[in-house]
N, C-alpha and C positions, 0 to 999 in steps of 0.2 A: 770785412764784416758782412756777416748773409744774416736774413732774416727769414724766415720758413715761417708760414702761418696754415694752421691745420681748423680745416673745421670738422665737427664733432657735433652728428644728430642725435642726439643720446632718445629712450625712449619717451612722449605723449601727455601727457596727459595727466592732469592734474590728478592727484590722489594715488597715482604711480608709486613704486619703489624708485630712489635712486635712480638717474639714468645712467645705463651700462656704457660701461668703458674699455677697453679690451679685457679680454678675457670675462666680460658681461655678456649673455642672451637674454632675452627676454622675448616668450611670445605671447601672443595678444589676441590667437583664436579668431584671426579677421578677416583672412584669402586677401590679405595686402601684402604688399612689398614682398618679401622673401616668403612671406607665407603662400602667395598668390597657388593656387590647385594645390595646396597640401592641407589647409587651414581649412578649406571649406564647408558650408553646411551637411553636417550629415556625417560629416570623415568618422571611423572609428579611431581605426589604427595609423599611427603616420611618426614618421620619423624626419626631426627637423635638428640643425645645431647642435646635434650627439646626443640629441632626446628620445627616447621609442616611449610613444604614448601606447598605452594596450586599455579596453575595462570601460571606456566613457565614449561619449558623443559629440560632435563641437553641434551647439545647437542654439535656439532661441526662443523665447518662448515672449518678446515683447514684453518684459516685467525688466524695468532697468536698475531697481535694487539689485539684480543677480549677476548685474556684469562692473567690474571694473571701470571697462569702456568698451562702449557698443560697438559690433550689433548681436556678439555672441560670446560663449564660453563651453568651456569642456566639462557635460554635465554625467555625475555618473548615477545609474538610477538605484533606487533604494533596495539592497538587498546583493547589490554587487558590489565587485571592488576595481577601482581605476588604477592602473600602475604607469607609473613614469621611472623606465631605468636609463643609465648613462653611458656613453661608450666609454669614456674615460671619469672616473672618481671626481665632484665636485666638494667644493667646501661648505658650499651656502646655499640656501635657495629661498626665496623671497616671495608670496603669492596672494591673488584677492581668494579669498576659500569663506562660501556663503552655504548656508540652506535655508529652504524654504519651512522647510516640516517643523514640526517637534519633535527634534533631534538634534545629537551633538555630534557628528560625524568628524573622525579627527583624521590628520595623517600623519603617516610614522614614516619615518628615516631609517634607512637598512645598509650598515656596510657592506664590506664582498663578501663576508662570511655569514651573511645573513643575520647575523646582532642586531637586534634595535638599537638605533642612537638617540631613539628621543623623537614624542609625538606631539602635534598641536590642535587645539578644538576652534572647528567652524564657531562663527555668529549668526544668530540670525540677522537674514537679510535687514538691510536698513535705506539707504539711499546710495544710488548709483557714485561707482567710485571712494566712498567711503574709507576715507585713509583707517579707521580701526579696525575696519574689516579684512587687513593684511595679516598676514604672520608667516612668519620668519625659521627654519630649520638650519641651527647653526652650531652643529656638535663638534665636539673634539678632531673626531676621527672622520677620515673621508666619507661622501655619502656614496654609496653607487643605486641606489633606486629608493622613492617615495611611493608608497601608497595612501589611496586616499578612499574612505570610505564611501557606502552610496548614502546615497539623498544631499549630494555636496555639488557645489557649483564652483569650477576653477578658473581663476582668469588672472593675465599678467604676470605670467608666470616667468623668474627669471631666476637665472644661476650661475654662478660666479666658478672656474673653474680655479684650479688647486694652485696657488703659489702667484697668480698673478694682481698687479698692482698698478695703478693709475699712477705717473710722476705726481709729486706736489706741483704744483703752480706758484709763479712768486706770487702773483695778485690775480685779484678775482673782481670783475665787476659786472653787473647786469645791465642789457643795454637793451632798447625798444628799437626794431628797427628805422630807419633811419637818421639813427645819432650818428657820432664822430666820435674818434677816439684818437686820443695822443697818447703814447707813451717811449718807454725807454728799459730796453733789452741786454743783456751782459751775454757772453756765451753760454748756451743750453738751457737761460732761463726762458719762462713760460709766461704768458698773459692768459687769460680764460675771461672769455666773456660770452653771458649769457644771456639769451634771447626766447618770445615764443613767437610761434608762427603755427599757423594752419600750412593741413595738405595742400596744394595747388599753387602755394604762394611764390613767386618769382624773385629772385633773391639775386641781388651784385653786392658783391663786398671788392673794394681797391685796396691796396695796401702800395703804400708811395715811401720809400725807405730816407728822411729829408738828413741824414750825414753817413759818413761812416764808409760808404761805397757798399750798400747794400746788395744783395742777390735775393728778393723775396721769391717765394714762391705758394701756391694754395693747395692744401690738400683736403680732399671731402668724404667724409663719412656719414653714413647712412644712421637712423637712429638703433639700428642693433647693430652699430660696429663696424660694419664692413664699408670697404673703402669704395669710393662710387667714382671720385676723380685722381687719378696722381697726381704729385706734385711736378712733376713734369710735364703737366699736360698746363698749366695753369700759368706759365711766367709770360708775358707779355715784354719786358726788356730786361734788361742787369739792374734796372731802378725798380718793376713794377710787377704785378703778379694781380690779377682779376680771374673773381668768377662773374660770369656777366649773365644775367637773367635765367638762372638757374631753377629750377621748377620744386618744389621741394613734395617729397610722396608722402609726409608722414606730418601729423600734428602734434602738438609739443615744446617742449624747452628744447632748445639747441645748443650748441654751445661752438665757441671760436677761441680757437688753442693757436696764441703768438706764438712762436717760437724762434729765437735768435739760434742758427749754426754760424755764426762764425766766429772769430776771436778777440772781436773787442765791443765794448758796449756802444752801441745808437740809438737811434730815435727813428720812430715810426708813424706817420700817420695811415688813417684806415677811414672809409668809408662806404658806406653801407644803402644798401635801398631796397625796396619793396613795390610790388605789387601784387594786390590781395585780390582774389577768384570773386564774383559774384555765386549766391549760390541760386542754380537755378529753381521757377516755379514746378512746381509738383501737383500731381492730382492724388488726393487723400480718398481713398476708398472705404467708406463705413456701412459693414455689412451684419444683419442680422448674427448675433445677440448686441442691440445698440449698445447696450451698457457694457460692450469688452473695446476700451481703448484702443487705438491707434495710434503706434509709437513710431516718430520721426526723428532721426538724431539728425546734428548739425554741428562743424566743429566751431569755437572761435576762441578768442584769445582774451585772456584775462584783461580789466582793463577797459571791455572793446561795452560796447551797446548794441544792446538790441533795437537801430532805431523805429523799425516797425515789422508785427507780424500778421498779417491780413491771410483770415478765412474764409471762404467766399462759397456758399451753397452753388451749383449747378445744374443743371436740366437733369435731369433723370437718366440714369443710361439703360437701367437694367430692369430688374421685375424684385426686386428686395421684399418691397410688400407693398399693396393698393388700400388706400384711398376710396370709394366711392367709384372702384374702377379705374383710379388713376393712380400713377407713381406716387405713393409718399415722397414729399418734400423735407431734404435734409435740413435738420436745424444743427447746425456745427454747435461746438462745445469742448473750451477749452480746458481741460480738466488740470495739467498739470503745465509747467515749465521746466524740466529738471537739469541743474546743474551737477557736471562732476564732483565727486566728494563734500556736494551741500547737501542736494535734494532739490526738491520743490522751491523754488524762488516765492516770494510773497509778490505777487501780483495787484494789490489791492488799489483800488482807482486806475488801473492801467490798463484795463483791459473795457472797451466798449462794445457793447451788441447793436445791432442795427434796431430799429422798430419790426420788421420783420421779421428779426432771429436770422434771417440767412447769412450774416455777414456779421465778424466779427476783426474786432482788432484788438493789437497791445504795441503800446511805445514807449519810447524812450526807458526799454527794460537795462538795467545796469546788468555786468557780465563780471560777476566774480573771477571765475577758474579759466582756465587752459585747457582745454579737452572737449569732448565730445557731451554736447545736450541735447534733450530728447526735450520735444514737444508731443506732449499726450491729446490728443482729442477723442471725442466721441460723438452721438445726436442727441441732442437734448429730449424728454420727454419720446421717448422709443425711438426717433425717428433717424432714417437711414439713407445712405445715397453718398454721391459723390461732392466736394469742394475741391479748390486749388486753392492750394497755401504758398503764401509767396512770404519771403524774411530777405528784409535788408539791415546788414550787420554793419556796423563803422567800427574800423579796429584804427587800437590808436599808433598813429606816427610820430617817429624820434624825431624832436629838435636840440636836442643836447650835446656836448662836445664835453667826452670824460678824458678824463689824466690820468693815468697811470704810474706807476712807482717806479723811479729809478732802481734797479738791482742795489744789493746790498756790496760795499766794497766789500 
C-alpha cells in the first residue's frame, strides 16, 4: 500500500475565481511567478499559457477598485479594442472586467469561424477584488478569442481549456496551518485539504504512513498549476515523504491533494508548519497634489490581525513646498484600509493621531479576506513629505488535529 500526497497552489486571493486545476490558467497582470518580464508595467502585447493579449496595457493607476488584486491590470483605453485569442480552443473563461467611466464596455466571445458566442457587460468599479465584479464566458461552443471593449479594466483572468477535469476528492477539509490531520485512504482515493498562506511563507508538511506499508511521497504545485517539485524528489524513506521549509511565491488558498497508489486501504498521518515573513518598514512618499493618495498593498491571511499600523512623519527630504522658507511638514493621513472583496474596513476608534499630527496609529484591526490590502494615505490639510510606515501582522496558527473519512467499501 503507497500513499502519494500531492500539493496543489491553486490561485490568491480572496474574491478570485475558483482556483485553477489542471487544465486551469489564470493570470493576475503582476510580473510574479511565471509572469515575471512578461506581465510587467507597460507590456502591450505578450503572450502567456496559449494567450496572445494584443489592444490594452498592463498598468496602474493606484485606484484599487480597478484591480482584482494589486498592483495592476490590463487596461484598454476608450475608443479601442483589447483582444485575447488562444492557441488552442477554450471552454470557459472567468474574469474581474471593471470601468471607471460611464459606460458599459462589454466583452464578446468569438469561435474559429468568427461567430459571436455570447457577450458580458463591465460594472462599475466598486471595491478592490469585489467577487460581483467577476463574469464568466461560458458558451456552447469552443471559444478561440475574446474581445473586450475600451474604457475596461481586466484582471484575473483565467481559462479552463476543452475537456479537462479535476478528479473528485473523497473528502474535503480546511486546515490553518499548523494543524494535524489523521485520515484513512483506499486505492486512488483522494484527501484535499485546504489552507491560506501569504507569498514568503515557509511551509513543512510530513506525512508518516502509521500501517499498511506505505510508500508516501510529495508533489508541489505552483498556484497556476505547474508542478515546482516531483514526487521523486520528496520521499525521505518507504515510511515518509516531507517538504521541509519550502518558501511559498504566491498568496492565497492552497490546497493538499492525499492520494493513496496502492492496493489496499491505510491510515495516514500529516503534519504541517509554518513560518510567516515579516513585512518590511517602508518610506511613503507624498507628493504635491496632497489630496491624491498613496496606495500601499500588503498580503495577509483571513483570520489574521492587523496588530499595529504606525505612520510616522520624517525630516523633509525634498523641496515639495515651503513654509516660511522652510520644508513643509508632512501631517500623515490615513484615508482608507482596503480589504480584498470588502472594501474600506470601518476603522472607527482604532486609529489614533499624535498631538502633533505627525504620527499616527491603528490596532488590533481584524483581517477579513485572504489576499492583497491596500493601505491608502495622504497629508492632511495640503501638506506633503515623507513618513515610514511600519505594519505588524499576526496570522493565525493551527492547533487542531482533523479526521478524515475512511473510503467507502
Amino acid at each position: 500500500m503507497s500513499i502519494l500526497l500531492v500539493l496543489v497552489l491553486p490561485a490568491i486571493a480572496s474574491g478570485r475565481p475558483a482556483p485553477p486545476f489542471a487544465g486551469k490558467d489564470t493570470i493576475f497582470f503582476d510580473d510574479q511567478g511565471a509572469e515575471t518580464g512578461i506581465t510587467n508595467l507597460g507590456t502591450t502585447d505578450f503572450s502567456l499559457f496559449g494567450s496572445n493579449w494584443t489592444g490594452g496595457t498592463v498598468t496602474t493607476v493606484g485606484v484599487p477598485s480597478l484591480y482584482a488584486s494589486t498592483p495592476a491590470a490590463y487596461r484598454v483605453e476608450p475608443g479601442e479594442t483589447g483582444t485575447v485569442t488562444f492557441d488552442e480552443p477554450v471552454d470557459s473563461a472567468s474574469f474581474f472586467f471593471v470601468t471607471e467611466l460611464l459606460a458599459t464596455p462589454s466583452a464578446t466571445a468569438f469561435n474559429a469561424e468568427g461567430t459571436p458566442l455570447g457577450s458580458v457587460e463591465s460594472l462599475h468599479a466598486t471595491v478592490l477584488g469585489d467577487p460581483a465584479n467577476f463574469r464568466t464566458l461560458d458558451p456552447e461552443d469552443d471559444i478561440a478569442w475574446i474581445e473586450f471593449d475600451g474604457a475596461s479594466w481586466v484582471d484575473d483572468f483565467s481559462f479552463s481549456q476543452t475537456g479537462i477535469e479535476p478528479p473528485p476528492p473523497v473528502a474535503e477539509a480546511s486546515i490553518t496551518l499548523g494543524d494535524k490531520v489523521m485520515g484513512e485512504l483506499g486505492p486512488d482515493g483522494t484527501h484535499l485539504l485546504r489552507f491560506d498562506a501569504v507569498a514568503g511563507t515557509r511551509v513543512s508538511f510530513t506525512v508518516t504512513c502509521k500501517s499498511g506499508g506505505c510508500e508516501p511521497a510529495l508533489r508541489l504545485f505552483d498556484p497556476r498549476g505547474a508542478e515546482t517539485i516531483a514526487a521523486t524528489e520528496s520521499v525521505v524513506s518507504s515510511k515518509k515523504a516531507r517538504i521541509a521549509k519550502l518558501e511559498l511565491a504566491e498568496t492565497g488558498e492552497h490546497m493538499l491533494e492525499i492520494i493513496d497508489t496502492g492496493p489496499q486501504v491505510g491510515s495516514y498521518r500529516l503534519v504541517s508548519k509554518r513560518a510567516v515573513p515579516k513585512i518590511p518598514k517602508q518610506v511613503v512618499e507624498i507628493a504635491p497634489p496632497a489630496d491624491t493618495p498613496v496606495c500601499v498593498p500588503f498580503d495577509a491571511v483571513a483570520g489574521g490581525t492587523l496588530k499595529k499600523l504606525l505612520l510616522k512623519s520624517l525630516k523633509a527630504k525634498g523641496d515639495f513646498a515651503l513654509t516660511g522658507g522652510q520644508p513643509a511638514a508632512l501631517l500623515p493621513q490615513l484615508v482608507a484600509l482596503h480589504a480584498p472583496g470588502v472594501g474600506p474596513l470601518d476603522l472607527t476608534d482604532l486609529v489614533l493621531t499624535s498631538p502633533s499630527g505627525k504620527k499616527l496609529s491603528a490596532t488590533a484591526v481584524p483581517l477579513p479576506e485572504t489576499g492583497a490590502y491596500v493601505v491608502e494615505v495622504d497629508g492632511s490639510d495640503g501638506s506633503v513629505g515623507f513618513a515610514r510606515l511600519s505594519l505588524k501582522i499576526k496570522t493565525p496558527k493551527g492547533k487542531t488535529t482533523h479526521e478524515l473519512p475512511a473510503p467507502a467499501p
